[in-house]
C-alpha positions in Angstrom: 0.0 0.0 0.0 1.0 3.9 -0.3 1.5 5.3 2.8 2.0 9.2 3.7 4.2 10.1 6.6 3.9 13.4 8.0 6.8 15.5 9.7 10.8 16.3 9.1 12.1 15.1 13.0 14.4 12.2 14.3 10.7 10.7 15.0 10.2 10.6 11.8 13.3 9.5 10.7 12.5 6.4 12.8 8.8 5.7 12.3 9.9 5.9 7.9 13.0 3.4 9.0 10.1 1.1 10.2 7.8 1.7 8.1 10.2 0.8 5.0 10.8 -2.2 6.2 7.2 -3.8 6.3 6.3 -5.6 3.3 2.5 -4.2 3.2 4.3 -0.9 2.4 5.0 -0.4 -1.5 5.4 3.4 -1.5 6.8 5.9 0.8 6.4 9.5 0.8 7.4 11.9 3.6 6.7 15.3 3.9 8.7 17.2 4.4 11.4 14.9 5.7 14.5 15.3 6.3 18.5 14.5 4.8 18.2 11.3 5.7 14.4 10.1 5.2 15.2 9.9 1.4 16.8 6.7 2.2 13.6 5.1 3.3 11.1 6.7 0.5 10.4 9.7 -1.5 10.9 13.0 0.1 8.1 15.8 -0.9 8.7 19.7 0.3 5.2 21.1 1.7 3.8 22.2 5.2 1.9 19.7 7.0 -0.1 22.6 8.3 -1.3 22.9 4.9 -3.9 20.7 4.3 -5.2 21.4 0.6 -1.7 20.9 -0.4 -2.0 17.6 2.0 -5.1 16.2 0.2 -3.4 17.0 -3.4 -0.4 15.0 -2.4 -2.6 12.4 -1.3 -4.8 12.2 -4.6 -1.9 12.5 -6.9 0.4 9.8 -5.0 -3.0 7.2 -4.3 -2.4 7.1 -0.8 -3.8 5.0 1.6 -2.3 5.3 5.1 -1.4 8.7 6.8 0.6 8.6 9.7 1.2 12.1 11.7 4.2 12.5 13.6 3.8 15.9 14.9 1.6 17.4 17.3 1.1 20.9 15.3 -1.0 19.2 12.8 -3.4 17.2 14.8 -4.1 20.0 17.3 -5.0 21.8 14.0 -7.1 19.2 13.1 -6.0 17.4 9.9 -7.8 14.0 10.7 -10.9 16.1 10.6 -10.1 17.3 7.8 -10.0 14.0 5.9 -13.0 12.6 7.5 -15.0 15.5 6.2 -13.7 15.3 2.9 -15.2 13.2 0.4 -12.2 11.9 -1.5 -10.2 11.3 1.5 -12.8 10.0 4.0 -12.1 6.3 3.7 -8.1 6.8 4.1 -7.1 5.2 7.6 -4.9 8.6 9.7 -3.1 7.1 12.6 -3.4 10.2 15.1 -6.7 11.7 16.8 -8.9 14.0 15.7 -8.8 17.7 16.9 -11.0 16.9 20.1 -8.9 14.3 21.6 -5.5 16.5 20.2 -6.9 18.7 22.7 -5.1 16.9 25.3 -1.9 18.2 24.5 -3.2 21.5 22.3 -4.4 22.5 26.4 -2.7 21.9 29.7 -6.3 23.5 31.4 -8.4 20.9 29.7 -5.9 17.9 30.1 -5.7 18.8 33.7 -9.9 19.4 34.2 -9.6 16.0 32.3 -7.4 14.2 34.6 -9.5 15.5 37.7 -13.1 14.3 36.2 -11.4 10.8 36.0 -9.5 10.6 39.1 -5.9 10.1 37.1 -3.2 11.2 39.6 -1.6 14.4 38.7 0.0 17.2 40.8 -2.6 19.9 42.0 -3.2 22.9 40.1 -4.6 26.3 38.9 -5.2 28.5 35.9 -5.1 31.7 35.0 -5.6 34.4 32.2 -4.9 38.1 31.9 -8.5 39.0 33.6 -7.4 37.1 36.6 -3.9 38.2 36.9 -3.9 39.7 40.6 -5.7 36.6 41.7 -3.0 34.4 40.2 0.0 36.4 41.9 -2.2 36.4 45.2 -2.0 32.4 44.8 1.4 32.2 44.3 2.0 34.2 47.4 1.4 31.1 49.2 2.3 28.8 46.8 5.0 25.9 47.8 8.3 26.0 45.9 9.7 25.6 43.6 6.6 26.5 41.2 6.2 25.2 37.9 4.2 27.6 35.3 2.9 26.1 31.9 1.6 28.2 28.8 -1.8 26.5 28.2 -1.2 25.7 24.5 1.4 24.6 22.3 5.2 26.6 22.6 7.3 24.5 20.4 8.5 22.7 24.0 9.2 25.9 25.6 6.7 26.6 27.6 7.5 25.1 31.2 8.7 27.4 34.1 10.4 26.0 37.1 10.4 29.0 39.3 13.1 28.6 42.4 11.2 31.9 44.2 7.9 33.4 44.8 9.0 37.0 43.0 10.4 35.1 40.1 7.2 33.2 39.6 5.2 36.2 39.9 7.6 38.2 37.2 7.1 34.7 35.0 3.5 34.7 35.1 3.2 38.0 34.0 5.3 38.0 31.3 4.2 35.0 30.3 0.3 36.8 30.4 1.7 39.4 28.5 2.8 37.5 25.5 6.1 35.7 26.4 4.8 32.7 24.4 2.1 34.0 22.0 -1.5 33.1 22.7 0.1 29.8 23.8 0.4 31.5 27.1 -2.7 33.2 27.1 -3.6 31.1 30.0 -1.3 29.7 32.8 -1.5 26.5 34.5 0.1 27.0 37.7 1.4 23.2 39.1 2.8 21.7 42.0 6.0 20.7 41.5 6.6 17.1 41.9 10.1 15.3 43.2 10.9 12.3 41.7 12.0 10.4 38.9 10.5 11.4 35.0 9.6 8.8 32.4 7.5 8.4 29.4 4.8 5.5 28.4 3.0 5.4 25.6 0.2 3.5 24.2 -1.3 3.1 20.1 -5.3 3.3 20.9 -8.1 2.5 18.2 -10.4 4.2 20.6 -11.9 1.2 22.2 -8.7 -1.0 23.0 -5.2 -0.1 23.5 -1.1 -2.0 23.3 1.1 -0.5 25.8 4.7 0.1 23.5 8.0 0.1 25.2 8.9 3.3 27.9 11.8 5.5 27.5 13.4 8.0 29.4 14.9 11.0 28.0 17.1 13.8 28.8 16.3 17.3 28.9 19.3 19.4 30.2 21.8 20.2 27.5 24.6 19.4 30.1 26.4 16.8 31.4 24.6 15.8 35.0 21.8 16.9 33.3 22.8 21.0 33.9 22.1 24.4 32.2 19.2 24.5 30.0 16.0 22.4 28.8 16.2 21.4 25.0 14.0 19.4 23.1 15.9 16.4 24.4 19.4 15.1 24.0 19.0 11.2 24.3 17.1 8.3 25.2 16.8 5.1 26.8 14.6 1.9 26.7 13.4 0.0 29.2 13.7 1.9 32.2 15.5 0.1 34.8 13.4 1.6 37.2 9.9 0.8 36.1 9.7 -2.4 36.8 6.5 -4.9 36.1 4.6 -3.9 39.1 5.2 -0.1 38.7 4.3 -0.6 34.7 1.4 -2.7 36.0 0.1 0.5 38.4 0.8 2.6 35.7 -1.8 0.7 33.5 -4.8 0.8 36.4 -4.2 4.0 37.6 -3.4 6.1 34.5 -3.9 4.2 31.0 -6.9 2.6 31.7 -8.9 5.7 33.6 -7.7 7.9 30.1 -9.1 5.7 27.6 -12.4 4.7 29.6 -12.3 8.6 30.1 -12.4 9.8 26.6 -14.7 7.0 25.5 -17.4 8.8 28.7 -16.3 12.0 27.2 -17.3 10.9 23.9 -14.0 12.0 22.3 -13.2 9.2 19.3 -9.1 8.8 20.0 -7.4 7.0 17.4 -3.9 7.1 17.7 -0.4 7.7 20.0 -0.9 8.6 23.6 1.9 9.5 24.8 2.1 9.9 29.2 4.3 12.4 31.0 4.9 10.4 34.0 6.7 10.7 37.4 7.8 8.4 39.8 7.0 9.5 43.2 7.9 7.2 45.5 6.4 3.7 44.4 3.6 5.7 42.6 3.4 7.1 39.1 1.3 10.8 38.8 1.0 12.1 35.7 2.0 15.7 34.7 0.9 15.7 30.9 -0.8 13.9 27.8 0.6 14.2 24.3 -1.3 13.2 21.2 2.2 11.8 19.4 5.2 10.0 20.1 7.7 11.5 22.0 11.2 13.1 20.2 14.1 11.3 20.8 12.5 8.6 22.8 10.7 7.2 19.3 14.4 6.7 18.6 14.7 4.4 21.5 11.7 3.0 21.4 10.5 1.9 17.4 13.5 0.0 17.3 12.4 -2.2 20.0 8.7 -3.0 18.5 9.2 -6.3 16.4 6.2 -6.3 15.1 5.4 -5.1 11.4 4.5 -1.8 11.9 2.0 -1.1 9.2 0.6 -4.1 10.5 -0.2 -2.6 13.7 -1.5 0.8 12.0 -4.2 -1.2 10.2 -4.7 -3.0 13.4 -5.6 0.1 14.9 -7.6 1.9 11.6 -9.7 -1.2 11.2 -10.3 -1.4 15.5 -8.6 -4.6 15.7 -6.1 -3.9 18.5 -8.1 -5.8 21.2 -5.9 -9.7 20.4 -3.7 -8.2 19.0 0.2 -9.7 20.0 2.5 -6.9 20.5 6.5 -8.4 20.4 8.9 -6.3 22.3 12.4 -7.2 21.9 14.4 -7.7 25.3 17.4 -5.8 23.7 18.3 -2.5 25.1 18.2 0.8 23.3 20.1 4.0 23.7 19.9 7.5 21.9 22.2 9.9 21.6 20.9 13.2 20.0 24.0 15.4 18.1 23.0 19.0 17.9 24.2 22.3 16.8 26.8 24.7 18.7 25.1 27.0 20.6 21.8 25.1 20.4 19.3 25.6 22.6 20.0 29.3 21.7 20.9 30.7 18.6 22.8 27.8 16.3 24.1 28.1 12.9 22.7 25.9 10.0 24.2 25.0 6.8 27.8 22.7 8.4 28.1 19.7 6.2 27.9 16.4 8.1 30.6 13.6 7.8 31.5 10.7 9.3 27.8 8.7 9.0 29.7 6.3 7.2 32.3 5.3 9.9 28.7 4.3 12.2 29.5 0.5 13.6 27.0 -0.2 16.1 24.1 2.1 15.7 21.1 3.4 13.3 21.6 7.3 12.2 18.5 8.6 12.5 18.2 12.1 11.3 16.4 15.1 13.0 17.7 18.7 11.7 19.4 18.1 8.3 18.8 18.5 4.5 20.5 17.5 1.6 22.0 20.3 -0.6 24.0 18.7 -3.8 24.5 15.2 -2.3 25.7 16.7 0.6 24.0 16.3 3.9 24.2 19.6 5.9 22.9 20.8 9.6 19.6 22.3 9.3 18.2 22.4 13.2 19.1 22.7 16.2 19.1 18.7 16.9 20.7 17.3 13.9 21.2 14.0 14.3 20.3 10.9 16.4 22.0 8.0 17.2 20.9 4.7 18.5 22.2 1.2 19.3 20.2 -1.5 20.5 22.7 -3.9 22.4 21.7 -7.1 24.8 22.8 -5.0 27.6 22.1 -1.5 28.6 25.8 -0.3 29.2 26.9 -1.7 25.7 23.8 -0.2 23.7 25.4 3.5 25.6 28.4 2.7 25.1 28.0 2.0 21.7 25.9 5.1 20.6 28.1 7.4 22.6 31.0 6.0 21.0 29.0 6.3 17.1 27.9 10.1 17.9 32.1 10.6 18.1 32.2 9.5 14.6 29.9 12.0 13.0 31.4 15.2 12.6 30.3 18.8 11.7 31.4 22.3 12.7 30.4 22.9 16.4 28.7 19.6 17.1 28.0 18.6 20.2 26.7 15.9 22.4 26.0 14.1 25.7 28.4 11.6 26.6 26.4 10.4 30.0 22.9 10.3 28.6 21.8 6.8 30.4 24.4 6.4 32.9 22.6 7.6 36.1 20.6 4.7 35.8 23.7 2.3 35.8 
């Protein structure tokens, strides 16, 4: 069959890797893509966002799949789109519709979500522009540290951890006043929770559900995880410290109040969930929902699903997930994300990449790069990401740290200890 995949990221990278491989798949396209994605299909240069120029690709390619990999899309509502459109209502998209991609499009209604279906998640309060004093009031007595979110989407940005009461009450008004856009023209003030971070995820048809591998991933563009939050530097799968009980707890007390909650809410959710989780103690609480797969911890994670993807995506299009046999290798994956110098702030674009060849143990999947006369060049501020899936956990970091050393471009740089706190 034709398939569509939608997006230019590492997650993509890995999900068109996949995809390739399945022998239901006969053609490829994915748009945009990226330098590296040509490998695995046929690139095409458009805007997701742009969905007339979506539904021509789709007519003029006879597609008959479309997987979305970013969030921007579905919040915007491109499964809606096709289901109200005549020629494209009988094509299968893996990723909800705009009223379930309201989990992630709103931290306010993912939150009022949580609490009408007792999910554990850290108490909280919202705020606009109209209710400004009474916001700064709260934080007045507000434990610390204080975490702010911009209600909508921020490109990853939009989390405050605020250390002081003054700083939190400078954040939220600048954040009121247009720090983020009319992402932020609401503020969910949180609770800040101590603990441990991972991420589950699950590949609903709406009625039943297969739980795919957790990851973990690393924020902090230093070493000791220091300095600032980035879109994530690395990856690992499994967690060693989400073990089959804690899993199991995660399924009763989060997965399966979410899905019987949007089918009370009457939301039809067909697609990726993806769970924000912290461990807290022995418990998990769950600080946000996102309607896609997580970037880099896809990476880490596709390569351990045996399974024939497309397989599972018809699974899910046709509503046929409930005996359906997910395989998960036992093998051990590990992500290391390259980025640019100066990345998370202002990077340059435009270095040409080498070394891809001299890779031994790993899969290059790319994130920020395009190819300009045969040559792959940086064009992002995460360029490239590399995993190995090794028997062990220390030999799958080991081997992707030691792979990232072998790609080289002006200014790269990378974490060499992403994984190794959980040795």
């Amino acid at each position: 069959m034709n398939i569509l995949l939608l997006g230019s990221g590492g997650r993509e990278s890995a999900f068109a890797w996949k995809i390739s491989q399945s022998e239901l798949c006969s053609k490829l396209i994915i748009a945009p893509g990226n330098g590296g994605t040509a490998a695995y299909g046929k690139n095409v240069v458009l805007n997701p966002n742009n969905f007339e120029a979506v539904k021509a690709l789709v007519l003029k390619e006879n597609i008959e799949l479309v997987v979305v990999g970013p969030e921007e899309p579905l919040v915007n509502g491109i499964h809606d789109f096709f289901t109200a459109d005549e020629a494209l209502s009988q094509i299968p998209v893996i990723g909800p519709k705009k009223e379930g991609a309201i989990l992630e499009g709103s931290k306010d209604f993912s939150k009022q979500f949580m609490a009408r279906h007792n999910i554990p998640t850290p108490g909280s309060r919202s705020f606009t522009n109209e209710t400004l004093e009474q916001g700064l009031a709260y934080l007045e007595n507000h434990s610390l540290p204080i975490v702010l979110k911009a209600d909508g989407l921020a490109a990853g940005k939009g989390v405050l951890i605020c250390e002081t009461v003054a700083d939190a009450q400078e954040e939220l008004k600048l954040m009121l006043g247009g720090k983020f856009g009319q992402a932020g023209a609401l503020v969910v003030i949180e609770e800040y929770l101590t603990g441990i971070e991972l991420s589950v995820f699950v590949l609903t048809d709406g009625d039943n559900y297969v739980i795919l591998p957790e990851a973990k991933d690393y924020k902090k563009i230093g070493m000791g995880d220091s300095g600032l939050n980035t879109g994530g530097m690395g990856s690992v799968s499994p967690v060693p410290f989400a073990d089959e009980k804690f899993l199991k707890e995660v399924e009763q007390s989060i997965i399966i109040p979410t899905i019987n909650g949007l089918k009370k809410d009457n939301i039809d959710y067909t697609g990726f969930i993806f769970f924000g989780l912290f461990k807290v103690g022995d418990k998990p609480m769950i600080i946000e929902y996102n309607c896609r797969m997580g970037d880099p911890e896809t990476e880490s994670v596709i390569p351990r699903i045996e399974n024939d993807i497309v397989e599972l995506f018809l699974a899910v299009s046709q509503k046929k997930l409930k005996d359906y046999n997910l395989k998960i290798s036992k093998k051990n994956a590990a992500t290391v994300m390259i980025v640019a110098g100066g990345y998370p702030g202002e990077y340059e674009k435009g270095k040409s990449i080498s070394g891809i060849d001299n890779v031994r143990q790993s899969i290059v999947f790319h994130a920020g790069t395009a190819l300009e006369g045969g040559i792959v060049k940086t064009n992002g501020g995460r360029v490239i990401a590399v995993t190995s899936l090794q028997d062990g956990q220390f030999e799958a970091l080991q081997s992707a740290t030691a792979d990232a050393a072998r790609i080289y471009f002006d200014g790269k740089y990378f974490r060499e200890d992403i994984g190794f706190d959980l040795m």
